[in-house]
DRENDO-1510 file (C-alpha; in Angstrom, 1 decimal, always signed):
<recs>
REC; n; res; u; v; w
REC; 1; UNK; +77.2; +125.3; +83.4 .
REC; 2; UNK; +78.9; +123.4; +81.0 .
REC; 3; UNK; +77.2; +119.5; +80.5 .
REC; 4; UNK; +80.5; +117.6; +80.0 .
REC; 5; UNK; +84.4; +117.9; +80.3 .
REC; 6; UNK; +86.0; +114.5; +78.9 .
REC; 7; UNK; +89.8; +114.5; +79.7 .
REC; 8; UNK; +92.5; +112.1; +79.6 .
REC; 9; UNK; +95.6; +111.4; +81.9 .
REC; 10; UNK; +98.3; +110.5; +79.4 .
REC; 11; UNK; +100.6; +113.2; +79.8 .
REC; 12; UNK; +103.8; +113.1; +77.9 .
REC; 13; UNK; +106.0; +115.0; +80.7 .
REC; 14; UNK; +105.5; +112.3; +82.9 .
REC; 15; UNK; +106.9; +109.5; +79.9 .
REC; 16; UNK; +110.6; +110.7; +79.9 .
REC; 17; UNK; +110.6; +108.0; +76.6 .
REC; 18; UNK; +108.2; +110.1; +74.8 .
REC; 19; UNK; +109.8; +113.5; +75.7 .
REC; 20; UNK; +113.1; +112.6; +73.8 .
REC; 21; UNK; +110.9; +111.5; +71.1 .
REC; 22; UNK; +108.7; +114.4; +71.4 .
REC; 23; UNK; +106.2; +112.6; +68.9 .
REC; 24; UNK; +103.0; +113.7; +70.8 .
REC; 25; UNK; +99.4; +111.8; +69.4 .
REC; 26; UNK; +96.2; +113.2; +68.9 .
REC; 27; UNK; +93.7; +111.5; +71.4 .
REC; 28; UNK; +92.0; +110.5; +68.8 .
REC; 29; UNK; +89.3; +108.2; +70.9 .
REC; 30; UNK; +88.8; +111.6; +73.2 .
REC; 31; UNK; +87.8; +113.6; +70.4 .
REC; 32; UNK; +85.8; +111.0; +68.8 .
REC; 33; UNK; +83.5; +111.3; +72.1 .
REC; 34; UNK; +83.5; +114.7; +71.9 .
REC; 35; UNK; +82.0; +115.3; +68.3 .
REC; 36; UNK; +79.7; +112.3; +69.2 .
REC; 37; UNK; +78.0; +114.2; +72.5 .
REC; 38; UNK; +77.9; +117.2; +71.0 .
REC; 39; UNK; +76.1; +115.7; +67.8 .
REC; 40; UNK; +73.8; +114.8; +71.0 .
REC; 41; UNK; +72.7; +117.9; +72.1 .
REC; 42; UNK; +75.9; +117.9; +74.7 .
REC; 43; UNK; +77.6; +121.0; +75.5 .
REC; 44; UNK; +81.5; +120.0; +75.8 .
REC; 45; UNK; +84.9; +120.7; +76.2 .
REC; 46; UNK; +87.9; +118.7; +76.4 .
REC; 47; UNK; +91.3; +118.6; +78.2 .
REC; 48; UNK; +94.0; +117.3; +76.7 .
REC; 49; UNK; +96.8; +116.2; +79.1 .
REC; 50; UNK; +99.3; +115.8; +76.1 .
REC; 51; UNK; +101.1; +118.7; +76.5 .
REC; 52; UNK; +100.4; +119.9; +80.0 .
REC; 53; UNK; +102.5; +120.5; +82.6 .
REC; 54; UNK; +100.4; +118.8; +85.4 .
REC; 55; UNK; +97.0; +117.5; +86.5 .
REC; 56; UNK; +96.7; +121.6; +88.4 .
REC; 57; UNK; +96.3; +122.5; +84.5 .
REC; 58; UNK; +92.9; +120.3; +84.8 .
REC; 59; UNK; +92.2; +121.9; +87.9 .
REC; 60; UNK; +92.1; +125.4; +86.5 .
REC; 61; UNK; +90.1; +124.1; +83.6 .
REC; 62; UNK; +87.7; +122.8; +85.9 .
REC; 63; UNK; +87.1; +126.1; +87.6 .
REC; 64; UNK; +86.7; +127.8; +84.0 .
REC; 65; UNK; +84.1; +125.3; +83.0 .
REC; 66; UNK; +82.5; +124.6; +86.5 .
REC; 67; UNK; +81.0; +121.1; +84.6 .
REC; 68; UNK; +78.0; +119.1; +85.4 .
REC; 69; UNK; +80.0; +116.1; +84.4 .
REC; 70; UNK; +83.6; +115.0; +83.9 .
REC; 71; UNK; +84.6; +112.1; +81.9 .
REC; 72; UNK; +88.3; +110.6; +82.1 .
REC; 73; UNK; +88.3; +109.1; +78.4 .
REC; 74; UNK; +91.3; +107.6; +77.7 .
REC; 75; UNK; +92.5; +107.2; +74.4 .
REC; 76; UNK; +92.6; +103.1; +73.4 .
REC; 77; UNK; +93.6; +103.9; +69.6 .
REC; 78; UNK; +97.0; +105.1; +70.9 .
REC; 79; UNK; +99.5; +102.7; +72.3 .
REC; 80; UNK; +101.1; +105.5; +74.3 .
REC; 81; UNK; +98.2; +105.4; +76.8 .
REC; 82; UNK; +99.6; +102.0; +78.0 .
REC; 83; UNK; +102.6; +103.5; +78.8 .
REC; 84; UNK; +103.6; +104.3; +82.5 .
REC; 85; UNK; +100.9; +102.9; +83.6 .
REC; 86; UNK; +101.9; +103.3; +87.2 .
REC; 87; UNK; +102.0; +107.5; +86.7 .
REC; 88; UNK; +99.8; +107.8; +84.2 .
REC; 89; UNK; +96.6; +106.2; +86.7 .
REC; 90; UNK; +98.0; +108.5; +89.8 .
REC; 91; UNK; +97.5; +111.2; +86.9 .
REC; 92; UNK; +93.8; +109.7; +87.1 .
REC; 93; UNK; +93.3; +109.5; +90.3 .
REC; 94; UNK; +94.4; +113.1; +90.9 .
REC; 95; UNK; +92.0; +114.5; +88.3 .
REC; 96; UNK; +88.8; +112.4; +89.6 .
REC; 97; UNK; +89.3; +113.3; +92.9 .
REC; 98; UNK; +89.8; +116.9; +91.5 .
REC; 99; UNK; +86.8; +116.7; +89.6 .
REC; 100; UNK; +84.4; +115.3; +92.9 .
REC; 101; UNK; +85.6; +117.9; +95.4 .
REC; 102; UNK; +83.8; +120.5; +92.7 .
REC; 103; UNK; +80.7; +118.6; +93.0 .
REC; 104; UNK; +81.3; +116.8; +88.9 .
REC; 105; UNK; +80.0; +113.7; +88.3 .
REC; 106; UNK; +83.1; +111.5; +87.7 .
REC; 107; UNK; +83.0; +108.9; +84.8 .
REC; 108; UNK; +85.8; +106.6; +83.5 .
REC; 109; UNK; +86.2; +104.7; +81.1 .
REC; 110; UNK; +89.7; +103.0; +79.5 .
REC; 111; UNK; +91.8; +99.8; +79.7 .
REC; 112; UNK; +92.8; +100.4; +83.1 .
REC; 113; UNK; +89.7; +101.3; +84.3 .
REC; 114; UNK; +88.8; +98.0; +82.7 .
REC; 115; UNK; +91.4; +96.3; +84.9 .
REC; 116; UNK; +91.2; +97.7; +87.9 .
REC; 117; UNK; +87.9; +99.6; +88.4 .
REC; 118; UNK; +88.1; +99.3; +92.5 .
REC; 119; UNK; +91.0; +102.2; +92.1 .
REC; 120; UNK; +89.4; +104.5; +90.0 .
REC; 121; UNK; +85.7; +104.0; +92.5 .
REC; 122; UNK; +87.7; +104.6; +95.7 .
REC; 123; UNK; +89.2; +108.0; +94.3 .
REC; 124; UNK; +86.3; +109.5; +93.3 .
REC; 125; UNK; +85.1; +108.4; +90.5 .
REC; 126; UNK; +81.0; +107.6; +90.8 .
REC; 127; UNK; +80.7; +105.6; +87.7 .
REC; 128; UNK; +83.7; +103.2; +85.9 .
REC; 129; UNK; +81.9; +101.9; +81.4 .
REC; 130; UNK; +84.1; +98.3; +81.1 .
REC; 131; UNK; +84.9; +97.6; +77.5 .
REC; 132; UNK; +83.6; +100.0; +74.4 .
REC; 133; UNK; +82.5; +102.9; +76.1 .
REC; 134; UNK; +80.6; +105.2; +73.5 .
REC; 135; UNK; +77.3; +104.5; +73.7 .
REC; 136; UNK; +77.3; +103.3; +77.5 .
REC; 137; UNK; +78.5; +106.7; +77.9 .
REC; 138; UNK; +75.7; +108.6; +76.1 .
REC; 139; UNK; +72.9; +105.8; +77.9 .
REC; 140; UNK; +74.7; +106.8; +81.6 .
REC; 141; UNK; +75.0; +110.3; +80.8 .
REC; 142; UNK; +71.2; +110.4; +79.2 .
REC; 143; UNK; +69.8; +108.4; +82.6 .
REC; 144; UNK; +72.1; +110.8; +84.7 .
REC; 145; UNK; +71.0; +114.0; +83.0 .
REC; 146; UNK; +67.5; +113.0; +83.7 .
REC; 147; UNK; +67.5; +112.5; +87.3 .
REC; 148; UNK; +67.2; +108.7; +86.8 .
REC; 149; UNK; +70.6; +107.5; +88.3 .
REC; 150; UNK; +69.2; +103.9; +89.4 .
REC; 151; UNK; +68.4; +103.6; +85.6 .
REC; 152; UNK; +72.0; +103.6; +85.1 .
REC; 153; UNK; +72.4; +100.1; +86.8 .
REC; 154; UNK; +70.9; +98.7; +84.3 .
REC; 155; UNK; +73.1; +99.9; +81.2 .
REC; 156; UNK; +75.4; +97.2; +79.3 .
REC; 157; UNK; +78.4; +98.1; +80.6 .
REC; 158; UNK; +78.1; +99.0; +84.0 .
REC; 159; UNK; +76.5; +96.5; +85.4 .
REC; 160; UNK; +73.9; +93.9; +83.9 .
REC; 161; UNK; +70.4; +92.1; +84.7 .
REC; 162; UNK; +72.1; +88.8; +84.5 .
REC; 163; UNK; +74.2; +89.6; +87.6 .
REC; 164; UNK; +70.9; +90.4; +89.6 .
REC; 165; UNK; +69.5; +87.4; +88.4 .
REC; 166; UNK; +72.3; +85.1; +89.1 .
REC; 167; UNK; +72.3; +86.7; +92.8 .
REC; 168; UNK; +68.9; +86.4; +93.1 .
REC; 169; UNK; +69.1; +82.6; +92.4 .
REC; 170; UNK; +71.5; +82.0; +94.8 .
REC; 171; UNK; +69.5; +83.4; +97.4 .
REC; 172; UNK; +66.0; +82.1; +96.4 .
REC; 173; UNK; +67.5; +77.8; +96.3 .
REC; 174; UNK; +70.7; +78.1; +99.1 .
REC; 175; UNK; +69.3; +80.9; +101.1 .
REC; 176; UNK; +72.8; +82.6; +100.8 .
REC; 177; UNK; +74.2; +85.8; +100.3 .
REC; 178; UNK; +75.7; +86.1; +96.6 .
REC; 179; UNK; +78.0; +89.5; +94.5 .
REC; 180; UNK; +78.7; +88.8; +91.3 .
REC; 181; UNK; +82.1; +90.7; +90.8 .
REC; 182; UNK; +84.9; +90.4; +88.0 .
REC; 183; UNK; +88.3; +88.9; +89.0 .
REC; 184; UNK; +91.8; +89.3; +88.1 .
REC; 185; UNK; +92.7; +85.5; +87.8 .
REC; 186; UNK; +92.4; +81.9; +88.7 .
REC; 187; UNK; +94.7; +79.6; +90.6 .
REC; 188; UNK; +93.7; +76.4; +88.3 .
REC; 189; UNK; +96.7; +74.8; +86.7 .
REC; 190; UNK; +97.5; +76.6; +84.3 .
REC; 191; UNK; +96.5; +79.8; +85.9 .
REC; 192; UNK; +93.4; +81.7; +84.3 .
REC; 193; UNK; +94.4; +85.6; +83.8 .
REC; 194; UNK; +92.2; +88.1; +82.9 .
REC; 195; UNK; +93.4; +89.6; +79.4 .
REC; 196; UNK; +94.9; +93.4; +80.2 .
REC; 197; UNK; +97.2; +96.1; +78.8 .
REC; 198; UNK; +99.1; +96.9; +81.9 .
REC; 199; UNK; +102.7; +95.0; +82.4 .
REC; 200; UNK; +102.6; +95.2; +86.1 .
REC; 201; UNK; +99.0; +94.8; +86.9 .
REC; 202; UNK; +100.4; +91.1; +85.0 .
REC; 203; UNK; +103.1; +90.4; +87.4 .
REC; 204; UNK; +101.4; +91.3; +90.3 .
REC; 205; UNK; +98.5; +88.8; +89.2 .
REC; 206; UNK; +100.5; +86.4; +88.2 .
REC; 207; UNK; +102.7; +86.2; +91.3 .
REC; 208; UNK; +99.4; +86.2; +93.3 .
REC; 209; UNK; +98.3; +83.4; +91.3 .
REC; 210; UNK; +101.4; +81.3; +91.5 .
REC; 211; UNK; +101.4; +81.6; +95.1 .
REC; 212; UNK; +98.0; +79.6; +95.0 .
REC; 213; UNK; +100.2; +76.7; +93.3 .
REC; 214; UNK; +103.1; +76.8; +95.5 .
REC; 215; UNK; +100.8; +76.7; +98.5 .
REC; 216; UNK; +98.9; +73.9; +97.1 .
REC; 217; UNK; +101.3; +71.7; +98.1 .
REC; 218; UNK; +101.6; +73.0; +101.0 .
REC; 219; UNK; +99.2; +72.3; +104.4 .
REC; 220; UNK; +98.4; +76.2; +103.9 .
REC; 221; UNK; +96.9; +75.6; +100.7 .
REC; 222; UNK; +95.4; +71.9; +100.9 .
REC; 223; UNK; +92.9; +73.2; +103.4 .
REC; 224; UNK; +91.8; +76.6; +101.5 .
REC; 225; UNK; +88.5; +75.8; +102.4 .
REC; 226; UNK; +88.4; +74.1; +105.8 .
REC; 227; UNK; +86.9; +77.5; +107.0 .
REC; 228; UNK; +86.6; +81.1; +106.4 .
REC; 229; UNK; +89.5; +82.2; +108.5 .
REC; 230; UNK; +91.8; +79.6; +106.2 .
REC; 231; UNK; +90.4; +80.9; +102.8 .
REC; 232; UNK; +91.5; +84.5; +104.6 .
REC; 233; UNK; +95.1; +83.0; +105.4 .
REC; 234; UNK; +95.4; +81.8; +102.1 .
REC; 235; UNK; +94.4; +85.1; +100.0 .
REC; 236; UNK; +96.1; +87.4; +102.2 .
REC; 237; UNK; +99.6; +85.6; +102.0 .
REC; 238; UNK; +99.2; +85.5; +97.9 .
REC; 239; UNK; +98.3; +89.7; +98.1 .
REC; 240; UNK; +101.2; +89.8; +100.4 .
REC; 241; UNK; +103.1; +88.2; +97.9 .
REC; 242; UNK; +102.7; +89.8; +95.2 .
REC; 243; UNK; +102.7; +93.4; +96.1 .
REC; 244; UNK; +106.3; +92.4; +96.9 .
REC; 245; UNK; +107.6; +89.9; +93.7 .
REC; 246; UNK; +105.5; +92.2; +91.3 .
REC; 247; UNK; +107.2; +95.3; +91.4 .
REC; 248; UNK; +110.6; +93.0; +91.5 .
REC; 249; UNK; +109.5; +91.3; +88.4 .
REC; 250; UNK; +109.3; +95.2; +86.7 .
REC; 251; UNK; +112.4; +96.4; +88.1 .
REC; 252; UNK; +114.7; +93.1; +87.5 .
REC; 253; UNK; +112.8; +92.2; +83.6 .
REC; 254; UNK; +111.0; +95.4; +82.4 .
REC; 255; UNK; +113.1; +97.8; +84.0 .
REC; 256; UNK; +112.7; +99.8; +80.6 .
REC; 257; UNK; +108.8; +100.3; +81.2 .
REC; 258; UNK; +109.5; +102.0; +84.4 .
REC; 259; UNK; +108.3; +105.1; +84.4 .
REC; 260; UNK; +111.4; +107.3; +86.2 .
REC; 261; UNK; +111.4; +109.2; +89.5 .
REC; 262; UNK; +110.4; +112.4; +89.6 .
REC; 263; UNK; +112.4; +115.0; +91.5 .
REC; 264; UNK; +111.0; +116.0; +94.5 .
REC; 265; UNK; +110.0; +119.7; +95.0 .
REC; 266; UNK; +111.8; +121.4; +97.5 .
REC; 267; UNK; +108.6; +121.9; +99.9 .
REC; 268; UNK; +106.4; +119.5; +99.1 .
REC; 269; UNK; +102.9; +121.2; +98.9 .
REC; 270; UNK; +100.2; +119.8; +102.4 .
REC; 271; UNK; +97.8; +117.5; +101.3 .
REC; 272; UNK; +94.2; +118.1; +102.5 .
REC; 273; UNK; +92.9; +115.3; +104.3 .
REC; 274; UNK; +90.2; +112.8; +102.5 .
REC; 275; UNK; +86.7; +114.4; +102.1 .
REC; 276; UNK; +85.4; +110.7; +102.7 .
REC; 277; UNK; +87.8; +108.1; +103.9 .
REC; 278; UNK; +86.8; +104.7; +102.4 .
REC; 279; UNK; +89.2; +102.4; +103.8 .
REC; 280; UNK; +88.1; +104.0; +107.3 .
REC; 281; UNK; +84.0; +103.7; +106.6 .
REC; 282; UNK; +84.0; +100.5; +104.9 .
REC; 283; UNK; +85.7; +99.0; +107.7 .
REC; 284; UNK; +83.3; +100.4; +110.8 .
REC; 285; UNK; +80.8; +99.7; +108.6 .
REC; 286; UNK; +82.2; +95.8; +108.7 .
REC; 287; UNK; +82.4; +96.2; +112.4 .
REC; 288; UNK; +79.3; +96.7; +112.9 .
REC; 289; UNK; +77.7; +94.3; +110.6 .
REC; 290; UNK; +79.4; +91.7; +112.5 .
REC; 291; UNK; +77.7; +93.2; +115.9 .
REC; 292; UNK; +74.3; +92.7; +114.8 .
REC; 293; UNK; +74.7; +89.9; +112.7 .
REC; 294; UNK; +76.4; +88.8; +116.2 .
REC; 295; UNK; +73.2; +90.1; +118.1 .
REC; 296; UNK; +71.3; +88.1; +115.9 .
REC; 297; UNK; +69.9; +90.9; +113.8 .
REC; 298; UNK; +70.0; +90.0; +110.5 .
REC; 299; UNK; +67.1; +91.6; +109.0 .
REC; 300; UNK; +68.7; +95.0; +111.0 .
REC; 301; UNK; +72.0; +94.3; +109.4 .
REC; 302; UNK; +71.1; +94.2; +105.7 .
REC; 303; UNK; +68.8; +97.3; +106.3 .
REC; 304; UNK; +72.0; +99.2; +107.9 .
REC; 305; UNK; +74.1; +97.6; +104.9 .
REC; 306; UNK; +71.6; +99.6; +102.4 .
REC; 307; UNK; +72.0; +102.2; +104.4 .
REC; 308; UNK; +75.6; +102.1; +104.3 .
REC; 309; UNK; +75.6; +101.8; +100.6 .
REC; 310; UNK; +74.0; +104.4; +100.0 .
REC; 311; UNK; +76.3; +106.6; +102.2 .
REC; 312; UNK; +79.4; +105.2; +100.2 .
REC; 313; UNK; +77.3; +106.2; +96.8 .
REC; 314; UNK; +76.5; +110.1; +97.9 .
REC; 315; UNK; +80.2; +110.2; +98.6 .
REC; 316; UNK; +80.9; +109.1; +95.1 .
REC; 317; UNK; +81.4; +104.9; +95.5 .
REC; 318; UNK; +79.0; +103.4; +93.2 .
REC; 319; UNK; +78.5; +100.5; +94.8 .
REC; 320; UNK; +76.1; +97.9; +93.3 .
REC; 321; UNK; +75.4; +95.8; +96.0 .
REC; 322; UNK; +76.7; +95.4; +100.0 .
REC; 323; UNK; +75.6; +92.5; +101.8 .
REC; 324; UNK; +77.3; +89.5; +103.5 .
REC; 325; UNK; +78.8; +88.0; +100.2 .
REC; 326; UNK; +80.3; +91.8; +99.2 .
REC; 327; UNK; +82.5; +91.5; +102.8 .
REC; 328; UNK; +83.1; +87.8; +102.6 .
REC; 329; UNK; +84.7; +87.9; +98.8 .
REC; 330; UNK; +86.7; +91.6; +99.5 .
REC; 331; UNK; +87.3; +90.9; +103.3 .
REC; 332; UNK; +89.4; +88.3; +102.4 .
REC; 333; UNK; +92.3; +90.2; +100.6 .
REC; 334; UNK; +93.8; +92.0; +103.7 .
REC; 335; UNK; +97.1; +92.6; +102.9 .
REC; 336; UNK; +96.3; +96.2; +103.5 .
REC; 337; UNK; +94.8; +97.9; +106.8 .
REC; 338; UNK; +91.0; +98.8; +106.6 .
REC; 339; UNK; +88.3; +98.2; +104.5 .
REC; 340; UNK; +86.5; +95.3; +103.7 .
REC; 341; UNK; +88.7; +92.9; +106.3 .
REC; 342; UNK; +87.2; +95.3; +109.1 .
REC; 343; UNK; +88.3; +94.1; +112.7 .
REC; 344; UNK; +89.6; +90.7; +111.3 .
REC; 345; UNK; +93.1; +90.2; +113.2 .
REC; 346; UNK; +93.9; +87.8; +110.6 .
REC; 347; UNK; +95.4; +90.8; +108.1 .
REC; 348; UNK; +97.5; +92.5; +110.7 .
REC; 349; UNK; +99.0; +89.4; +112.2 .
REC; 350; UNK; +100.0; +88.3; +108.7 .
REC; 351; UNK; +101.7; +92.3; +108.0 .
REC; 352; UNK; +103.5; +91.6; +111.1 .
REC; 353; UNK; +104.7; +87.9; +110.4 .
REC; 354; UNK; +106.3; +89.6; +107.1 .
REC; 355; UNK; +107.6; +92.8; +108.4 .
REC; 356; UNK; +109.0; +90.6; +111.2 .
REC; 357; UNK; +110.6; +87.8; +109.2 .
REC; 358; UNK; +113.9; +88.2; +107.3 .
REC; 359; UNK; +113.1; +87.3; +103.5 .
REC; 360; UNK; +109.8; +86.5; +101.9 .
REC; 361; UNK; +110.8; +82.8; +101.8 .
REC; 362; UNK; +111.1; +82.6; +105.2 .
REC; 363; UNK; +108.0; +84.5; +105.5 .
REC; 364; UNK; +106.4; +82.1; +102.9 .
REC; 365; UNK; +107.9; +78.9; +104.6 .
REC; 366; UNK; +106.4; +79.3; +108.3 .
REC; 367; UNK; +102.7; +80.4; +106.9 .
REC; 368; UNK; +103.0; +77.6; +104.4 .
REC; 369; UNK; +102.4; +75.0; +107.6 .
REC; 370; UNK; +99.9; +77.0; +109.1 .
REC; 371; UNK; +96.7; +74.6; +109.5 .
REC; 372; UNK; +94.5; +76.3; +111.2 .
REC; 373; UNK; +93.5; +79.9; +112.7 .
REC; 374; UNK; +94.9; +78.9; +116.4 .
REC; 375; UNK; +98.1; +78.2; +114.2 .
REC; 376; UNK; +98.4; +81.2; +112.9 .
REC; 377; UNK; +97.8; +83.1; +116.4 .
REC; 378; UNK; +100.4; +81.0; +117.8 .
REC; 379; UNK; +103.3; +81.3; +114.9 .
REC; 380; UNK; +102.5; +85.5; +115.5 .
REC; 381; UNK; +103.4; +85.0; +119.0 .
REC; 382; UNK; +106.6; +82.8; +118.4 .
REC; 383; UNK; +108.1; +85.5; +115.4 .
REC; 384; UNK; +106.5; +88.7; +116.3 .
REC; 385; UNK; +105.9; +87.9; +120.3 .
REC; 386; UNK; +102.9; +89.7; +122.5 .
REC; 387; UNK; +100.0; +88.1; +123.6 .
</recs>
């Protein structure tokens, strides 16, 4: 068994730019991992999307190789890998999920990994290096190799001791439930963004960010914290609004980094349904963390949490830490069904207002005077009707 496939997922069929030019780049950053491993001790090959005709080309080399461990390294020395973005993570996606059905260990590393590491964790990917990956990735891979995958925790990069510590402190002097976690930006005036690569990761923040603002002056926003379900309100409307105004932004002012339709097939091949369905088990898994904790069974609740956790890390979700803070911060972004958000009616109510109003600012101007929970239930009723 081979110790290590790196790959990356720029390929150049899917940058109809780059195919006129037909100027394809050496990854130079993939190959620099390579020699390194294999100066190691590592025994490695390497897949290079450039010039393949699809991610089933990393499929087949994954049966040839049958590998202990796949890395998705993308190149950061060549500007083309910011390209497409959009595609070019689906590409990803596709191969990581490819690469965890074969029983691989699934590591990424990149800009957009950087940026988004939730995507890349919920399609199969066990382990996501943020920043300079080379020797992160020779640490995880030593600790992995070993049989000493709680070791890996602990690598710069992944996750660090001060993160522990600060959670630890907020439990020990507020007796409350703490996650240290990355963000994408903050609605202080100006906004805060996190530095990234990706144009329409950008707009998408942005928009949600200048929602905030807007709302700020608005009843919505003023009382952001007057209670859970308002902080809820609040960060679902801003997801809501810019999943919509992002991909405007692109079309309407980038329209040129738009990566172009592909031509469907004529019989669009049956895809197998989800080995492990996140969205599904992280949101019974909610559910019934809010019966116990309901019930009054807290200590039962954080052991069926662990419990849980360690579920969601067999099937490839290397999650840190899941407790009361890790459902509170991610529960609270529910402008999609499942997850984190669980059986909170807040999320679908909110779907419904949109998909029932007819623009986004009239959308945007009835939530806007929403004060309070009972509010909300009672402006569904008026636009969407039931009971």
């Amino acid at each position: 068994m081979l110790d290590v496939l790196l790959a990356h997922s720029y390929f150049l069929r899917y940058d109809q730019k780059q195919v006129e030019k037909m100027r394809p780049y050496p990854p130079l950053a993939t190959l620099y991992a390579a020699s390194y491993l294999r100066s190691v001790g590592y025994s490695v090959a390497l897949f290079d999307a450039m010039l393949a005709t699809g991610e089933h080309e990393f499929e087949a080399a994954l049966a040839t190789y049958t590998p202990r461990f796949v890395v998705l390294y993308e190149d950061n020395f060549n500007f083309l890998s910011k390209m497409c973005l959009t595609r070019m993570r689906e590409a990803a996606c596709t191969m990581s999920q490819a690469a965890h059905r074969r029983g691989a260990t699934v590591i990424a590393s990149g800009s957009d990994v950087t940026d988004h590491p939730e995507i890349y964790l919920q399609h199969g990917t066990q382990y996501v290096i943020l920043g300079e990956p080379e020797h992160t990735l020779r640490e995880l891979l030593d600790a992995l190799r070993a049989g000493q995958p709680a070791r890996a925790s602990l690598i710069p990069g992944l996750a660090t001791a001060d993160k522990e510590a600060l959670e630890q402190a907020v439990f020990d002097q507020l007796d409350q439930s703490a996650l240290v976690v990355p963000i994408g930006g903050l609605g202080t005036y100006p906004a805060m963004i996190g530095e990234t690569s990706s144009i329409d990761w950008l707009t998408e923040v942005t928009a949600h960010e200048w929602t905030h603002h807007w709302l700020s002056f608005q009843p919505l926003g003023v009382r952001y914290l007057a209670s859970p379900e308002m902080r809820i309100i609040n960060e679902t409307v801003a997801s809501l609004v810019d999943r919509e105004i992002g991909p405007a932004v692109m079309a309407r002012y980038y329209a040129d980094q738009l990566e172009p339709v592909a031509a469907q097939p004529a019989e669009t091949p049956k895809q197998a349904a989800p080995l492990f369905d996140f969205a599904a088990e992280m949101g019974a898994t909610r559910i019934e963390v809010d019966r116990l904790l309901d019930a009054g069974e807290v200590e039962a609740a954080e052991a069926y949490m662990e419990a849980r956790r360690q579920v969601f890390v067999n099937h490839g979700y290397a999650i840190r830490k899941l407790n009361q803070a890790y459902f509170a911060f991610y529960g609270g972004y529910a402008a999609e069904p499942g997850g984190a958000a669980g059986a909170d009616p807040i999320g679908p109510m909110l779907r419904e207002l949109r998909a029932a109003s007819p623009s986004l600012r009239d959308f945007m101007r009835d939530v806007a005077r929403v004060t309070s929970y009972d509010d909300l239930v009672t402006l569904h009723q008026r636009v969407v009707g039931g009971s």
